[in-house]
C-alpha positions as CSV (number, residue, x, y, z in Angstrom):
1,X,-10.2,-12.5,-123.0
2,X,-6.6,-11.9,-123.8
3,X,-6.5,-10.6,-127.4
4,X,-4.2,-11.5,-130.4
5,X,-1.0,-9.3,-131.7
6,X,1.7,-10.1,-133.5
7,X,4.3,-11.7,-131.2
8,X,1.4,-12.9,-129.2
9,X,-1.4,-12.2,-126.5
10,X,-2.1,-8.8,-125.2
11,X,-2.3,-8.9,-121.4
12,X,-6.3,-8.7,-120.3
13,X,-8.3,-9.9,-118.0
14,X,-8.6,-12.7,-117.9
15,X,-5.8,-14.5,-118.8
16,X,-2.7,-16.8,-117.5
17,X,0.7,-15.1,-117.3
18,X,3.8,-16.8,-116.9
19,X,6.4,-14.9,-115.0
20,X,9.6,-14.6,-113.2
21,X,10.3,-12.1,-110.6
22,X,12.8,-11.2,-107.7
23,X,11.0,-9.9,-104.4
24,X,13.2,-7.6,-102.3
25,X,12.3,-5.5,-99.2
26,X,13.1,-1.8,-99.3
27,X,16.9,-2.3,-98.1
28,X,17.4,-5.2,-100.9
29,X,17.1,-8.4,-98.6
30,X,15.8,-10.9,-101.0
31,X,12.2,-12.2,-99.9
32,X,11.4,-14.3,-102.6
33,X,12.9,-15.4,-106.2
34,X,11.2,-17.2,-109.3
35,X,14.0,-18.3,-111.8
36,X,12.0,-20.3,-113.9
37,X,8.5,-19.1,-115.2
38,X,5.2,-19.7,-113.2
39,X,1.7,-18.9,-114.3
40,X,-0.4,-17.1,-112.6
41,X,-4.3,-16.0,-113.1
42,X,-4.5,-12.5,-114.1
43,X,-8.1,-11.1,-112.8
44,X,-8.0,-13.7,-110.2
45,X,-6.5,-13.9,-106.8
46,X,-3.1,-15.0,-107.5
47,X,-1.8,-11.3,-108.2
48,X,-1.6,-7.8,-105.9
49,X,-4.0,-5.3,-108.2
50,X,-0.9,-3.0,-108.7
51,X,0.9,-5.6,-110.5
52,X,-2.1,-6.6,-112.2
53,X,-2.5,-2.8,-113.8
54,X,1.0,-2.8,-114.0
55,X,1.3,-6.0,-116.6
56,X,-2.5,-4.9,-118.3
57,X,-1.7,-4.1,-122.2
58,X,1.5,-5.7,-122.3
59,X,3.0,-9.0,-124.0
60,X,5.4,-11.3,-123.7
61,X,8.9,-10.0,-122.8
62,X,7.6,-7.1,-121.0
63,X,9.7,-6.5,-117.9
64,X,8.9,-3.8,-114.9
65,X,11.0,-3.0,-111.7
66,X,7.6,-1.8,-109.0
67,X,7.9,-0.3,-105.9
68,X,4.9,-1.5,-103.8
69,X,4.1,0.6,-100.8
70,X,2.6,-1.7,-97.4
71,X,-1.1,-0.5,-98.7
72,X,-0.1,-1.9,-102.2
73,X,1.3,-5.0,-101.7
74,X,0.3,-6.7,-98.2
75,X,-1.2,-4.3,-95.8
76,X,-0.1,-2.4,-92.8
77,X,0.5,-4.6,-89.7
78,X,-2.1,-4.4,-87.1
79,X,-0.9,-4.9,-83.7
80,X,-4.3,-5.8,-82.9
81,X,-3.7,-9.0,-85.1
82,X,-1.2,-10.6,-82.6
83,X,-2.7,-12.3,-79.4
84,X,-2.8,-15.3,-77.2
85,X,-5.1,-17.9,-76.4
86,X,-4.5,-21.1,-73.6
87,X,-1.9,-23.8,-74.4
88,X,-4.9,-25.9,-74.0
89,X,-6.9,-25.2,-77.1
90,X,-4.0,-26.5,-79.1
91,X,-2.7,-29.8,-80.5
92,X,0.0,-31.1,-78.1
93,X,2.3,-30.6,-81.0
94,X,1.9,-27.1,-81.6
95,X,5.1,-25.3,-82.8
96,X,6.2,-22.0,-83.8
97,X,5.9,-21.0,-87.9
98,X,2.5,-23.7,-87.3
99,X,-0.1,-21.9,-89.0
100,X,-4.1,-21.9,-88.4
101,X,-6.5,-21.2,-91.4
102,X,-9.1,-18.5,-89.1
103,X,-9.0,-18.4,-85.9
104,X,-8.2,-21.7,-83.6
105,X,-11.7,-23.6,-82.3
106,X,-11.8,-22.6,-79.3
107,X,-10.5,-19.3,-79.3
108,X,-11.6,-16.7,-77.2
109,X,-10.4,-13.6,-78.3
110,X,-13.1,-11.6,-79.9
111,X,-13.9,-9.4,-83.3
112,X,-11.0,-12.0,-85.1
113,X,-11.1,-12.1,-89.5
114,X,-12.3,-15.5,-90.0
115,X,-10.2,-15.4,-93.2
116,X,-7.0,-14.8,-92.2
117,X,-4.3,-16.9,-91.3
118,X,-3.0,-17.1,-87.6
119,X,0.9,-18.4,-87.4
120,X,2.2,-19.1,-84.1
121,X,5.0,-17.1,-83.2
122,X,5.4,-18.9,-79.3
123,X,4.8,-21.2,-77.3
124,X,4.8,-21.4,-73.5
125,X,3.0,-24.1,-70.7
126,X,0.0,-21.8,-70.5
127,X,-0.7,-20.3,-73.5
128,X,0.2,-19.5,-77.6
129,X,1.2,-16.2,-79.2
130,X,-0.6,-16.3,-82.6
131,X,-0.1,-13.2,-85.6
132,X,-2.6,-12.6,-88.1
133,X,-0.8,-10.1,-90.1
134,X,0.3,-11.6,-93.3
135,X,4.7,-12.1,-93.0
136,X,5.3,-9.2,-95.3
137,X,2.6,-6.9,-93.3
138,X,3.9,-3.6,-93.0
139,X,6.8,-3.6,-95.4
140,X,7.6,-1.4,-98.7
141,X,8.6,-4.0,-101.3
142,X,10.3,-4.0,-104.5
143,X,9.5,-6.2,-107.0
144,X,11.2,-6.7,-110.4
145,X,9.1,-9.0,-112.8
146,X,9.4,-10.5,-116.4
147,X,6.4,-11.7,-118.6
148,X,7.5,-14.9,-120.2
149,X,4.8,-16.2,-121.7
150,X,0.5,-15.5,-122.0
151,X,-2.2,-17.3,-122.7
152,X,-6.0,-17.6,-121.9
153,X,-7.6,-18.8,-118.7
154,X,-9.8,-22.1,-119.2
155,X,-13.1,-21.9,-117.8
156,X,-11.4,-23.8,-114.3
157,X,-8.9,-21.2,-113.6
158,X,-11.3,-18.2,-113.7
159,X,-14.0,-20.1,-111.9
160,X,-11.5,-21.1,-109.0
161,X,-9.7,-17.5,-109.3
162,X,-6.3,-19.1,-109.6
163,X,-4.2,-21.3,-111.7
164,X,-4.1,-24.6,-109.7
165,X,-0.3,-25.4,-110.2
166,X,1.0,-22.2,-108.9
167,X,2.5,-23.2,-105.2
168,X,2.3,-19.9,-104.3
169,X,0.4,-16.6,-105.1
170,X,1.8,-12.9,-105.2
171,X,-1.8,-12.3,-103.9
172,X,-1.5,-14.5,-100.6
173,X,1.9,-15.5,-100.3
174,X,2.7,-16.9,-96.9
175,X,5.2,-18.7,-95.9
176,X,5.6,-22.7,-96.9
177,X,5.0,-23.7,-93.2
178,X,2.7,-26.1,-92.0
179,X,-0.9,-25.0,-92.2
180,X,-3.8,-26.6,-90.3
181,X,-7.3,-26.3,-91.5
């Protein structure tokens, strides 16, 4: 439980945090930008753990500038991750940026994750190029973040791990393609 101060909570887990941020890669190419404040479930999966320990003990109005190596923020990428399957196994519609939540039915390559999410990258008359490395896979990141505003998690949010009106998640950002379940 998030505890009381003067000027308000004291960041703990769990609790809801509203924030704002700017996501660059290493060379400053903007990724991602929140101008106006979004909560998220501190202790849950909406958050990488290093911004998590980073925002722990804080309040409202606390601001930080991270640098989040690959192993911090999304992983290395794993060339292993990429493959293709037959055209066949696919909706007739299939397009690149498409996404797959798991492998597609039918695939055949073996020792996939189940959880991850495949995208396609291309598509040609025989077969599909998929990637299961997250889109920020193998990148150093730098991520400069402002706590608006904290409060405590209702029973829902910590039950489900996330706070159900954030579109996205720091934890599992991907892209806002299509996904098929």
């Amino acid at each position: 439980m998030a505890h009381e101060m003067i000027g308000g909570m004291i960041i703990s887990s769990p609790c809801v945090v509203s924030l704002m941020w700017r996501l660059e890669d290493a060379q400053g190419q903007l990724i991602d930008e929140l101008t106006e404040p979004m909560a998220f479930l501190l202790g849950g999966d909406d958050l990488l753990a290093k911004v998590e320990q980073t925002l722990l003990g804080q309040t409202t109005g606390f601001e930080a500038n991270l640098h989040l190596e690959p192993d911090q923020a999304f992983g290395d990428y794993r060339a292993e991750l990429v493959f293709f399957e037959t055209r066949d196994i696919f909706p007739k519609e299939v397009s690149e940026g498409m996404q797959f939540d798991g492998p597609p039915e039918g695939a055949t390559t073996p020792d996939l994750p189940k959880d991850a999410i495949y995208t396609v990258t291309e598509v040609y008359d025989t077969h599909v190029v998929l990637d299961g490395n997250h889109p920020l896979a193998g990148l150093a990141l730098h991520l400069a973040l402002k706590v608006c505003d904290v409060r405590a998690a209702t029973e829902e949010e910590i039950e489900q791990g996330s706070v159900s009106e954030s579109p996205l998640s720091l934890g599992q950002m991907v892209p806002p393609d299509e996904t098929i379940h």
